[in-house]
C-alpha positions in Angstrom: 99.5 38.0 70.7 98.5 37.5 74.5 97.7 41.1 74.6 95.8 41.6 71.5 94.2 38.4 72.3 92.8 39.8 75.9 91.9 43.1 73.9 90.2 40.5 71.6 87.9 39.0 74.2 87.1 42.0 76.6 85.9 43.8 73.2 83.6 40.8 71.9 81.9 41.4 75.7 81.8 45.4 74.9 83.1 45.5 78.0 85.2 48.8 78.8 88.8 48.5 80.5 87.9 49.6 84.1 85.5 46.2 83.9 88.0 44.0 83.9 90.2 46.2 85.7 87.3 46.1 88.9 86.7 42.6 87.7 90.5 41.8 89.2 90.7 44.6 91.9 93.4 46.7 89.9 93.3 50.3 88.5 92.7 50.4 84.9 96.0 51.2 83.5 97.0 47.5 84.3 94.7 46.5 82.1 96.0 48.6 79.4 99.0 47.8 80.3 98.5 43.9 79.7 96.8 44.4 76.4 99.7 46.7 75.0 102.6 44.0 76.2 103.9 46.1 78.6 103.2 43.7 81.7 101.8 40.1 81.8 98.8 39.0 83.8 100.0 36.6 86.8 98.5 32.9 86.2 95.2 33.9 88.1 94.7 37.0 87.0 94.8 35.5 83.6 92.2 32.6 84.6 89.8 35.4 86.4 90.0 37.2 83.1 89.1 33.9 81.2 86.4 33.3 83.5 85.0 36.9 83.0 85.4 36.8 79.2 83.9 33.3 78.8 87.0 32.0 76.9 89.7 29.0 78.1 93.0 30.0 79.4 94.4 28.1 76.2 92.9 30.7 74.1 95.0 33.7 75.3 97.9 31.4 74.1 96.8 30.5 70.7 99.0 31.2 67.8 96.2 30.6 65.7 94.2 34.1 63.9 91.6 35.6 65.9 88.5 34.0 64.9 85.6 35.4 62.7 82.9 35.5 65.2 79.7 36.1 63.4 76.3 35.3 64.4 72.7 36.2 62.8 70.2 37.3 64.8 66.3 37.0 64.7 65.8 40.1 66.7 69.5 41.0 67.4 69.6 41.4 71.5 71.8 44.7 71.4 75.4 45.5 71.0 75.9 45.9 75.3 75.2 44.1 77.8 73.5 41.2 78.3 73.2 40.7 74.2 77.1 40.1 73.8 77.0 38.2 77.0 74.5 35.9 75.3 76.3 36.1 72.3 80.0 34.8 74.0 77.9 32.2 75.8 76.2 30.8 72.8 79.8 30.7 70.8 81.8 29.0 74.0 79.3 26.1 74.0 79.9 25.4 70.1 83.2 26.0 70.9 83.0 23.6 73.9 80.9 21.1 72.0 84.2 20.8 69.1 86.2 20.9 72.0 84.4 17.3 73.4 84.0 15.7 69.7 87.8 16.2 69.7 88.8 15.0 72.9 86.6 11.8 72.0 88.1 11.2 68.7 84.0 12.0 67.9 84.3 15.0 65.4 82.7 14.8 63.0 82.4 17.5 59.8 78.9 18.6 59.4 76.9 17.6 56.1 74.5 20.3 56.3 74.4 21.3 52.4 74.8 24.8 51.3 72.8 26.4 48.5 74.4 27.6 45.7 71.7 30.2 44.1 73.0 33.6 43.4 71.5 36.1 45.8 70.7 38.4 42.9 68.3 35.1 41.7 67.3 34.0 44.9 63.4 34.5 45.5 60.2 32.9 47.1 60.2 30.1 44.4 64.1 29.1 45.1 62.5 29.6 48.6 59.7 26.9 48.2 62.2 24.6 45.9 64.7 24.5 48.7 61.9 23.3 51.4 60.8 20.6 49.4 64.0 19.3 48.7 65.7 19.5 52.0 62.4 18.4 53.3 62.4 15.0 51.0 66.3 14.6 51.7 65.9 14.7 55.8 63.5 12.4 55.1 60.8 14.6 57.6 57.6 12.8 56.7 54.1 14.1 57.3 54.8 15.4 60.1 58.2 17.0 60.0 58.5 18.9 63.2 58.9 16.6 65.2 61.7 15.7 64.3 63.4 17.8 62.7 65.8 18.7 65.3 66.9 15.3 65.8 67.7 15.2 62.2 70.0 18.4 62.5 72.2 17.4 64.7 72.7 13.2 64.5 72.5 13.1 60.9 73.6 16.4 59.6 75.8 17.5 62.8 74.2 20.9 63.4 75.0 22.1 67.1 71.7 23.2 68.4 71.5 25.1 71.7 68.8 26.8 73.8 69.3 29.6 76.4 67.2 32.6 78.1 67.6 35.4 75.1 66.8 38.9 75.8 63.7 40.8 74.7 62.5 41.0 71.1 65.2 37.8 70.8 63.9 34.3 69.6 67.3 32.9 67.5 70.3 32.9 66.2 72.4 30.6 63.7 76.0 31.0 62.6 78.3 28.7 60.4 81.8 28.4 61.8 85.4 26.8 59.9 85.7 25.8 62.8 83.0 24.4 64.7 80.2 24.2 61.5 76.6 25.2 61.6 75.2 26.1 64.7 71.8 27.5 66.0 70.1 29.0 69.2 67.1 28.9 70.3 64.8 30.5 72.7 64.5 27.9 76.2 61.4 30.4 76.7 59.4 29.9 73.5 56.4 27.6 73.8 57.9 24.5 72.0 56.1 25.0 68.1 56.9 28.6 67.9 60.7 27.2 68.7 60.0 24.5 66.0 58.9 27.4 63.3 62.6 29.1 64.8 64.3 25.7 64.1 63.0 25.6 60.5 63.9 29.1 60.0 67.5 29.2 61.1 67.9 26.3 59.2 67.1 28.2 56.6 69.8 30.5 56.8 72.6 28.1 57.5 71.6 26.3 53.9 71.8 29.8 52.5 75.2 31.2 54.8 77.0 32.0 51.6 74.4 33.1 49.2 73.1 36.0 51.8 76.7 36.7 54.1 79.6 38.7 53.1 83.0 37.0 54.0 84.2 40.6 55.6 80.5 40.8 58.3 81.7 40.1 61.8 80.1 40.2 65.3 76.7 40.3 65.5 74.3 41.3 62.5 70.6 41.2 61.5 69.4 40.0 57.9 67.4 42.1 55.7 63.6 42.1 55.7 63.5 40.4 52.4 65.7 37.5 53.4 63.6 37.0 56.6 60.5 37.0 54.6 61.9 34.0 52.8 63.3 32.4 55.6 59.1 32.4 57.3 58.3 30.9 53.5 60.8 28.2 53.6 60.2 27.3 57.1 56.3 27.2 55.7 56.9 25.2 53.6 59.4 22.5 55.2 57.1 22.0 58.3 53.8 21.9 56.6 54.7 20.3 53.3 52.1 20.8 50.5 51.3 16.9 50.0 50.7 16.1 53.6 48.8 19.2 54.4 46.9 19.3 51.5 45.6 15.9 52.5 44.6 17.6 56.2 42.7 20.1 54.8 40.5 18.4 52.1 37.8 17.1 54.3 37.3 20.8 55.3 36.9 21.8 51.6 33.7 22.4 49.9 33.7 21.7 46.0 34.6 24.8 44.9 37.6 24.4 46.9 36.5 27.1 50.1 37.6 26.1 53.2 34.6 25.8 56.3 36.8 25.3 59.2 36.4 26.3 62.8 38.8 27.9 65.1 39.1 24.2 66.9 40.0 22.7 64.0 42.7 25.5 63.0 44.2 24.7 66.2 43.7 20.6 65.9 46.1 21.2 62.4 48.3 22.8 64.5 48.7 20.3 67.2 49.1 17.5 64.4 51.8 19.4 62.8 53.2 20.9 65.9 53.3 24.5 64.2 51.5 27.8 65.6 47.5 28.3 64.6 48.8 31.2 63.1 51.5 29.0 61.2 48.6 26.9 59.4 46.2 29.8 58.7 49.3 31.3 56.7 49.5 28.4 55.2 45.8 27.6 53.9 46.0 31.5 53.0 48.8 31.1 50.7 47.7 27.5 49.0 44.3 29.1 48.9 44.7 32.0 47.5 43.0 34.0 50.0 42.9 37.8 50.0 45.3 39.7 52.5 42.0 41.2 54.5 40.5 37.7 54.8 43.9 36.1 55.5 43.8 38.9 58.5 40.7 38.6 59.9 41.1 34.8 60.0 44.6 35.1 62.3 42.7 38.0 64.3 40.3 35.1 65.7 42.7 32.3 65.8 44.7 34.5 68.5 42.2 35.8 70.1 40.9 32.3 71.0 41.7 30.6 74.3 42.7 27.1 73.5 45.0 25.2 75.8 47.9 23.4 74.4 50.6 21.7 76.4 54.0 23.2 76.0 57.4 20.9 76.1 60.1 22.7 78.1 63.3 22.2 76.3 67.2 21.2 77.4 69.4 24.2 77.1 72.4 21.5 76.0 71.8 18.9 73.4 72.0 15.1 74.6 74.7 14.0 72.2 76.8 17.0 74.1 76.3 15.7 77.5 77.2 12.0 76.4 80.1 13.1 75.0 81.1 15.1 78.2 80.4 12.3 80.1 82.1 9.7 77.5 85.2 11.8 78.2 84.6 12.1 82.2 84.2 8.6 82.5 87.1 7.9 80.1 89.6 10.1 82.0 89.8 12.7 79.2 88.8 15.2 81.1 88.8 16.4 84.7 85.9 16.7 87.3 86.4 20.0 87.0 86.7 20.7 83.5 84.0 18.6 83.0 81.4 20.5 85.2 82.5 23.6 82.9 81.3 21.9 79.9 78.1 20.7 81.7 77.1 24.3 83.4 76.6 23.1 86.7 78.4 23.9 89.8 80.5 20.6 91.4 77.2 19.4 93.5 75.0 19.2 90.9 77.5 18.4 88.5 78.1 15.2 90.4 74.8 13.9 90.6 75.5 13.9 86.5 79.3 12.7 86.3 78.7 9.6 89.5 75.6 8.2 87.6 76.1 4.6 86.8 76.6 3.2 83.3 78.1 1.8 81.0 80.7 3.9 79.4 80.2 5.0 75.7 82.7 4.3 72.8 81.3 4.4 69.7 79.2 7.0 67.3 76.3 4.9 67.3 76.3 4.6 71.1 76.6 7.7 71.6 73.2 8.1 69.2 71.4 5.8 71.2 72.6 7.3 74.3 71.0 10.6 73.0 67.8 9.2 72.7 
């Protein structure tokens, strides 16, 4: 199993045996030779390799199957390169984050619900259904992205993570046995088109089952269609029709036309911290406006120059980081190991880990310490 487990993770990297053969200064039959059983890798050859594959040591060691590793893409970043690399990274922080609830006596199964609509009968009114009713059952309000997020993970338990992706790349989601329902975001988006993303992975983690086959692994990309009604659910969740239709009316006339300037486009926008392009969609669709109208109308709403203030985001969610110091502090975990989970080399780790406080030992503190 050690060997099939090393084949395993150099593989999920598409990384080619003289990699990790360069990677630990050896010709490459040694790494055949320790993924066929012929040889074992000496105790740091072993923990170079994990270091290189993004994986614990304890992994090569598992008797337990190799795990379906299957994330969806929204833009898929490539099957080389720095896509897997992104790919392994965004799965060993979910991994990590399990890792942390269980070292805490923290985990916690997610309560994320999963649609149960037939694929064959799934369309843009199950689409519109589904928003409203995950919409009233987070509880969202009138203005729903804001937090939205929040919701995910301390109510529902949805790991949400956000990194540099590669071009053409703005998200990913996957829902693990193991670790549950997980998303990624984009750190480089401005902060409501990662918002929209939010919303639309969400959308695909309610759906896992009605849209994934049990046998897809590694990385995939959903079909046009079920994008198409992933952008009308997330429409619909983070402008809902009540509280939007009540923003728009004073820009009605009687018979129900909007006169709206560009300003006030973007003023929507900012109140419901979606894109301009987001709420001209929006009016299009509750409207009824024609596709060349709907058109020219997002045409001037990008081209105008309107400053907005973006919010920079955390890569690592705060209830991860109190848990990793809750188990620090606790002696769960070493200095060491506990700079892993955090990303940081041992300097700036420690300006984290030696910060005073109080340490945390409940669910709800932990909450509160996430605010």
């Amino acid at each position: 199993m050690l060997g099939k487990r090393l084949r395993f993770a150099r593989e999920a990297l598409g990384l080619r045996q003289a990699d990790s053969a360069k990677h630990l200064g050896i010709v490459d039959s040694g790494i055949c030779d320790m993924e066929s059983g012929r040889r074992d890798p000496k105790a740091a050859q072993l923990a170079a390799l994990a270091d290189l594959y993004n994986r614990p040591v304890s992994f090569f060691f598992s008797e337990e199957p190799l795990p379906q590793e299957v994330v969806l893409w929204r833009g898929k970043p490539g099957a080389e390169g720095d896509g897997r690399r992104i790919q392994r990274e965004f799965l060993s922080l979910c991994e990590d984050y399990q890792e942390l609830e269980e070292v805490t006596g923290q985990a916690v199964a997610s309560r994320l619900p999963e649609d149960s609509t037939p694929k064959e009968r799934f369309g843009y009114p199950q689409a519109e259904s589904l928003a409203l009713r995950i919409w009233q059952e987070f509880d969202l309000g009138s203005a729903p992205a804001e937090s939205l997020r929040q919701v995910m993970e301390e109510r529902y338990y949805v790991k949400t993570f956000a990194l540099s992706l590669v071009h053409n790349t703005s998200a990913a989601s996957t829902r693990s046995p193991r670790f549950g329902p997980a998303t990624l975001l984009s750190r480089d988006n401005v902060h409501w088109r990662r918002n929209f993303d939010l919303a639309h992975e969400l959308f695909h983690l309610l759906t896992w089952r009605t849209f994934r086959s049990p046998q897809e692994q590694s990385s995939i990309e959903a079909e046009e269609y079920e994008e198409s009604l992933a952008n009308c659910f997330a429409s619909r969740l983070l402008l809902p029709e009540s509280p939007f239709q009540q923003s728009i009316e004073p820009f009605l006339d009687r018979e129900g036309n909007p006169s709206i300037t560009v300003g006030q486009v973007h003023e929507l926008a900012r109140s419901f911290d979606v894109s301009a392009e987001a709420v001209v969609y929006r009016c299009a669709g509750m409207l009824r406006w024609q596709k060349d109208r709907t058109e020219r109308v997002v045409e001037m709403v990008c081209a105008s120059r309107i400053y907005r203030e973006n919010r920079p985001v955390e890569s690592l969610p705060s209830r991860y980081v109190a848990l990793a110091l809750q188990a620090y502090k606790q002696g769960l975990i070493s200095y060491r190991r506990a700079a892993r989970y955090l990303r940081k080399g041992f300097k700036e780790a420690q300006d984290i880990l030696e910060t005073p406080g109080d340490d945390i030992q409940q669910d709800d503190q932990i909450t509160i310490a996430a605010d």
